[in-house]
N, C-alpha and C positions, 0 to 999 in steps of 0.2 A: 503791831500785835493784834488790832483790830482784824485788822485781813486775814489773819491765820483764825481768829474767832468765829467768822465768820460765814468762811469757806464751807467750815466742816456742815453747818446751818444750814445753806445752802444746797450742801450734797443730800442730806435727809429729808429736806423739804422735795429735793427733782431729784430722784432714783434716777429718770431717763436717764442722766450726763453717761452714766456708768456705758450704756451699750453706744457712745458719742465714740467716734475712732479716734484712737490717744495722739496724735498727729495733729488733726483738725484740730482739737481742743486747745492744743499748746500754740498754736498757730494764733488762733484767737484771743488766746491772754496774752500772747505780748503785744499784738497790734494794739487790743484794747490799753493794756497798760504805755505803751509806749505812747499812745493820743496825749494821754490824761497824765503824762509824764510832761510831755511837749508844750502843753497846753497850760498847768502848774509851773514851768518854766515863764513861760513869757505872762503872767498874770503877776502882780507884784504881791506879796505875801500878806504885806499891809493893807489889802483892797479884800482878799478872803482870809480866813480864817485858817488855819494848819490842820484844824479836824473836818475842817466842810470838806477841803481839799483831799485830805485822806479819804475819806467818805466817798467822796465822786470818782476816786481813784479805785474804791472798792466795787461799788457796787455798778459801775458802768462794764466793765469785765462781764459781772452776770447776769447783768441785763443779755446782753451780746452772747453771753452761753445762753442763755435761755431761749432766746429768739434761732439761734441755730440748733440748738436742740429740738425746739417745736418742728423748724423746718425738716430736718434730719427725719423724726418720725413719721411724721404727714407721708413725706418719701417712698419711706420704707414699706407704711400702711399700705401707699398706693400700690408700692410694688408686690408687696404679699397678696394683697387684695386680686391685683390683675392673677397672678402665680394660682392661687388657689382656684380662679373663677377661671382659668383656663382647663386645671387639673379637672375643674366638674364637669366643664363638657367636653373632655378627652374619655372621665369615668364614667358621663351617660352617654357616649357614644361608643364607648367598648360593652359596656351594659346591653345597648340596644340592638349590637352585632350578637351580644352573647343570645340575647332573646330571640334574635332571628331566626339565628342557629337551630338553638332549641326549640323552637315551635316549626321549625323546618322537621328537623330529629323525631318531634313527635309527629306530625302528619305524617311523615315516613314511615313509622312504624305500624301508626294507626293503620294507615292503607295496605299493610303488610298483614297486620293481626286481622281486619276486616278479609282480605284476600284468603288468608288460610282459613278463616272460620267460615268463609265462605263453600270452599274447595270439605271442608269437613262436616261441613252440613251436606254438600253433595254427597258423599260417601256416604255419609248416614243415612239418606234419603236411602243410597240405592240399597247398602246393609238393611235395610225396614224390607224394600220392596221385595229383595231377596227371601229374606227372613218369611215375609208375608205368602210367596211362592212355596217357600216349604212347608208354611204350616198348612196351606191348599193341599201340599202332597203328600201329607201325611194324614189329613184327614180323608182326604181320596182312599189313601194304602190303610188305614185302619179300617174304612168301607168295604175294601176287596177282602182285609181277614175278618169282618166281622159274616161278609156272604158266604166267603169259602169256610168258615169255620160252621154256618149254618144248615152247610148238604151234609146229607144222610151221612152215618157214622160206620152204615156197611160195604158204602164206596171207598172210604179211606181203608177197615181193615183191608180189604181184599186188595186195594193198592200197595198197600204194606206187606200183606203177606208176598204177592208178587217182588216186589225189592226184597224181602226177605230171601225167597227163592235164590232169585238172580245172583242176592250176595251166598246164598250159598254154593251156588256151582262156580261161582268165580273162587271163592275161598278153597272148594278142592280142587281146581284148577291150579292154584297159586300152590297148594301143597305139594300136589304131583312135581312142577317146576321145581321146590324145595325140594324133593326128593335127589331129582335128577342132578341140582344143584348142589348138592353134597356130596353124590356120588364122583361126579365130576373134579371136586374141589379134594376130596380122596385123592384120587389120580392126580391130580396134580403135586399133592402132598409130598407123593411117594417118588411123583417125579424131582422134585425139591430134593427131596432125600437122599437123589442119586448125581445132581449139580456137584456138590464138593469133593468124591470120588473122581468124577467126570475132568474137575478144573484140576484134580491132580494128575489124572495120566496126562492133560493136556501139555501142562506144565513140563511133565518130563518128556511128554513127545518133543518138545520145545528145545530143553535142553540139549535130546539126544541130536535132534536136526543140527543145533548150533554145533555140536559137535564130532558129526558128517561134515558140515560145514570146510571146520578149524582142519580134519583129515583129510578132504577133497583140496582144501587148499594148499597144505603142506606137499599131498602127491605132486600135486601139481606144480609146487616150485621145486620138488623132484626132479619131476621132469624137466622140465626147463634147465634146471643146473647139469643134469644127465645128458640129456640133447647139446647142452653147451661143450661140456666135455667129451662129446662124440663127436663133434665137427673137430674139437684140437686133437682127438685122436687120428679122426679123419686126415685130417691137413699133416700133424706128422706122421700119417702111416705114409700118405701120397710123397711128402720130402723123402722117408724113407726110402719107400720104392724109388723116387729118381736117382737117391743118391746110390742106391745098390744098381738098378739100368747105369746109372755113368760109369760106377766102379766094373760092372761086367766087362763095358764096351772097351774100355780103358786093362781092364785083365786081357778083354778078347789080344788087344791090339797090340799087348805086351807079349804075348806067348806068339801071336801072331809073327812078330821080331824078334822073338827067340829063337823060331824054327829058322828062319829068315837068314838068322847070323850063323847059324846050327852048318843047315847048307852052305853058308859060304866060305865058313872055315873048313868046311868038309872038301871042297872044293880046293880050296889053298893050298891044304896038307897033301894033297894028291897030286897038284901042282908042282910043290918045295916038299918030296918027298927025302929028296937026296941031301938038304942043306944042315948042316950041322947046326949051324945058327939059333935054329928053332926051340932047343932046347934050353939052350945058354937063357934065353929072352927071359925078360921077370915078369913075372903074372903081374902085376902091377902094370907095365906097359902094353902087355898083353890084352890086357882090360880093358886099357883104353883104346886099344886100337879097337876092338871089337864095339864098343862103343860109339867108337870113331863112325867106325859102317855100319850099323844098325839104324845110326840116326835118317832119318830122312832128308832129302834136300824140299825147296820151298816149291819146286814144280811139281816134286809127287804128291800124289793123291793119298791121302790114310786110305788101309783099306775098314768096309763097313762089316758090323756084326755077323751081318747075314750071310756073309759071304766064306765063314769062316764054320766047320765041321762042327756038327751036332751032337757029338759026343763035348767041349770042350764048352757047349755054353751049357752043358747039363750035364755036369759033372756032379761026381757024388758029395764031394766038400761043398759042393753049393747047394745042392741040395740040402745038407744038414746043416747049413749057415743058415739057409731061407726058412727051413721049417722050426731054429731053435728060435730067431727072429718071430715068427708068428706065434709062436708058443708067448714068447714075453709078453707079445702086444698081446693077445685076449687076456693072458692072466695078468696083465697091468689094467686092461679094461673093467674086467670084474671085479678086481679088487676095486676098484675105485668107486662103482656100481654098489659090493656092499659096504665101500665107509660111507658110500652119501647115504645111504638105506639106513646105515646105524644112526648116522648125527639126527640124521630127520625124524626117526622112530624112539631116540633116547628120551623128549619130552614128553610124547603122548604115549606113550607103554602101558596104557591105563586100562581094565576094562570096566565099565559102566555098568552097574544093573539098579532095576528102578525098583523100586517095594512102596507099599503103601505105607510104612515107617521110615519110607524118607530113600536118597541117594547114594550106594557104594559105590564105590572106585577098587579098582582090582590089576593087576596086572595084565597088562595086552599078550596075549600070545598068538590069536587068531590072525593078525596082519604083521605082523611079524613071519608069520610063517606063508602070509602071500606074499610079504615083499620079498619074501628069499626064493618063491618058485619066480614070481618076476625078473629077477636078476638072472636066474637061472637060465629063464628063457629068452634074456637079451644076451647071456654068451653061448647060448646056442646058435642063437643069429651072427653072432658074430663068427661063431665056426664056420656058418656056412656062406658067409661073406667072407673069408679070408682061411677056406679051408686049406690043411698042411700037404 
């Protein structure tokens, strides 16, 4: 019970125990207790007392804390003591960087601020000298007007009056030009005046050109499609003609074997005038015998056109075969001539007239009535290329 009394004593007399690490400490009371354990064992109880004993078992414990606690702090002391006396001269030697710095930083500038004030006292130096040049030259130039203002007062008017002069023959000089300059600027006015008229006829010369133009071109794929249609008239006039030359030669050379058979039955019947026969026969067979001899064999020769009487290749039925043939063909020509004339002309049938209120369109009659002497005069040409 003692022990417990006096523990607490103990701890309020030595605060230190408390920062003693709880380990160590517990370490310490049992070695101490367990000596003074050991030690009260083998002593005979009869030889000390049970409270001396107690007592030496108390208080040897804190003796032994006390002594390690003194140690413990000493320690610590040492070590905080070294920790901080390191930290000062870490702090005065970041101190003495920082001063170096800074007193580096100010010579710098100093020698900066000394450099510019140096450089602006130059300037100012030369700004004075300058400064001092002009008031030299304005006391100079106040010298020259105070001499010039000193000569006679009848030298200036009469200089004056001459500039007076001068400005005034130049001022009626400048007027004249005003004059002329207005008159001019008139004409032009009026020429102005006659631009907008001017940009209108241009305008419809413009118009009408484009359409010359749109007509010159239509004529023109007229022609083109007229001339197209004249070579296929062409080409079947020329089929025609050959096929009427082969039909001729081919009529020639049939009448030609008509006379042929003509004579040779003419011949036979004067022959077999006596034969009863003749009459019996049937025209049917009769046919074909004549048939039979008219034919040619493969060694005779046809005979040719020419060689055959000029009355039979220009007979009257061909004659008015050939001329109703020429008849068709111009008037299939013409007609054809005025439908391309109509198709081409049905669009532009227009006629134009220009006014200064502007553009009418009117009915065409004036090319209309050339494109009909034109056709006219292409089946003319053709009469006389293919007269009857």
């Amino acid at each position: 019970m003692s022990i417990f009394l006096a523990v607490p004593g103990l701890f309020r007399c030595h605060k230190a125990v408390i920062t003693m690490p709880i380990p160590y400490l517990f370490v310490s009371l049992f070695s101490s207790s367990s000596v003074c354990s050991i030690i009260c064992a083998y002593i005979a109880p009869s030889v000390v007392p049970l409270s001396v004993l107690l007592y030496v078992v108390t208080f040897v414990p804190l003796v032994t804390i006390i002594f390690t606690v003194t140690r413990t702090h000493k320690e610590e002391i040492d070590s905080i003591q070294q920790r901080y006396e390191k930290q000062l001269a870490d702090s005065k030697e970041e101190m003495r960087q920082a001063l170096d710095e800074q007193r580096c930083i100010h010579e710098t500038e100093i020698e900066r601020l000394s450099r510019t004030h140096q450089i602006q006292i130059a300037t100012l130096d030369s700004k004075l000298g300058e400064a001092e040049k002009q008031a030299e030259q304005l006391v100079r130039d106040k010298k020259a007007l105070e001499a010039t203002l000193s000569k006679d007062a009848n030298e200036k008017v009469a200089r004056l009056s001459k500039e007076i002069s001068s400005l005034n023959a130049a001022l009626e000089m400048k007027s004249t030009e005003m004059k002329e300059l207005r008159h001019i600027n008139a004409k032009l006015q009026l020429k102005v005046e006659e631009i907008p008229p001017k940009d209108i006829e241009i305008s419809k010369l413009k118009h009408r050109v484009h359409e010359l133009k749109q007509l010159v071109d239509q004529k023109m794929n007229t022609e083109k499609v007229l001339a197209s249609k004249y070579e296929e008239l062409q080409r079947s006039a020329r089929s025609h003609a050959e096929m009427s030359e082969s039909m001729l030669k081919e009529n020639d050379l049939l009448r030609y074997r008509i006379e042929e058979m003509e004579s040779s039955t003419s011949e036979g019947e004067h022959n077999h005038s006596k034969q009863q026969s003749v009459d019996s026969t049937p025209l049917s067979s009769r046919q074909s015998s004549v048939t039979f001899r008219s034919r040619p064999s493969q060694s005779e020769k046809r005979p040719s056109s020419s060689i055959l009487p000029s009355k039979i290749t220009h007979s009257p039925h061909e004659r008015m075969r050939r001329s109703a043939d020429d008849d068709a063909l111009t008037r299939s020509i013409v007609s054809v001539y005025l439908e391309q004339g109509r198709s081409r002309l049905s669009g532009s049938n227009a006629d134009t007239i220009y006014a200064p209120e502007g553009t009418f369109i009117g009915t065409l009659r004036f090319f209309s009535g050339l494109c009909v002497r034109f056709l006219c005069t292409i089946g003319r040409m053709f009469d006389l290329l293919w007269p009857q």
